[in-house]
C-alpha positions, 0 to 999 in steps of 0.5 A: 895096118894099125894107122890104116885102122886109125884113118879108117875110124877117124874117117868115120867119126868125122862122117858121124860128127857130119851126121848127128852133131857132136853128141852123137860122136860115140865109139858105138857110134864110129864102130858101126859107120865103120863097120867095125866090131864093136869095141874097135874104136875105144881100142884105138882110141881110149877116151872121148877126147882121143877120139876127138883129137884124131878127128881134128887132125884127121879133118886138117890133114884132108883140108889141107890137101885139098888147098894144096890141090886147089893152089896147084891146078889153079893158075897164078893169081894175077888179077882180082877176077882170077883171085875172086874165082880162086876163092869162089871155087872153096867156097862151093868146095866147102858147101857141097859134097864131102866139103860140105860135110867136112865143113859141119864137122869143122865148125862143131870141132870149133865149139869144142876147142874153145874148151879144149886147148889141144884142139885149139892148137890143131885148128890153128890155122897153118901155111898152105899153098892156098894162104901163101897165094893170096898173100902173094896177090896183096904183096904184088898188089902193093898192099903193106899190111899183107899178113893182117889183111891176109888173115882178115880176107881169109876169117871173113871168107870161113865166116861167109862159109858158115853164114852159107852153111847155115842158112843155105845157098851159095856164097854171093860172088859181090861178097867175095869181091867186096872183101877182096876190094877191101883188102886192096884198100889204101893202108888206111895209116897213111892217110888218116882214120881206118874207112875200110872196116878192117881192124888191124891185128887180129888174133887168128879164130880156131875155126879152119885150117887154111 
């Protein structure tokens, strides 16, 4: 009962995180989106940084499983086509909806852990299903520096998100074939100087789970 709680309040602080920002992210505040008794949440949650911690993980746990879910009902990832529409299909997951509100909680959490090494940590991104099918695209595709440009593919698709979630619209389908053809590019090493814009060993940006 006593986790269900915790999932419930967690639940509703990511919405009041989605709805007023992270100065309005209180324990009144998630009291009443719950619907819960005043005082419920800071008995739950002590501090502000407990609070906040649980919202992070809670927000990971759900990303999570929805690239879990996306990985499992999509088909192998063959041809750049099937891989553009994969990745068209997250980005309206995470500028609509329950994605999209997941998304401005994702991004405000972002700025708190450059300030908070625990939550640094949590938004560390992790193995998923979603991240082992696009490396498995490059590798089938010959590329060599697969765990780089997989990193790199996949920050530069959290950036076009964000770009989207401030300023509008959707993320333009040329963009996201755009990265993919320069990810599929000629290891630059082999042939001379880097031309594709990629900078090799990235470390990996607290700002998404996948």
């Amino acid at each position: 009962m006593a986790s269900d709680r915790r999932t419930l309040l967690a639940d509703a602080a990511l919405d009041v995180l989605a709805d007023v920002g992270i100065r309005g992210l209180t324990h009144r505040a998630v009291d009443r989106k719950a619907t819960m008794p005043p005082g419920t949440t800071s008995a739950y949650f002590r501090t502000r940084a407990a609070l906040l911690t649980a919202l992070v993980t809670r927000l990971v746990q759900l990303d999570q499983a929805e690239l879990q879910m996306m990985a499992e009902e999509l088909p192998p990832l063959r041809t750049v086509e099937e891989l553009v529409d994969g990745m068209a299909l997250l980005t309206r997951h995470r500028l609509t909806s329950e994605g999209r509100r997941r998304s401005l909680a994702r991004y405000a959490c972002a700025v708190e852990s450059v300030r908070d090494p625990e939550l640094r940590e949590i938004l560390v991104p992790r193995e998923n299903a979603g991240r082992e099918a696009v490396r498995l695209f490059l590798t089938a595709h010959g590329v060599t520096d697969v765990e780089n440009r997989t990193h790199i593919l996949l920050t530069c698709i959290d950036g076009l998100v964000f770009d989207r979630l401030v300023s509008g619209g959707e993320v333009p389908r040329e963009a996201l074939e755009g990265l993919v053809a320069a990810a599929l590019r000629e290891d630059p090493g082999i042939h001379g100087p880097a031309r594709t814009g990629l900078q090799p060993h990235l470390s990996p940006p607290p700002t998404r789970s996948f």
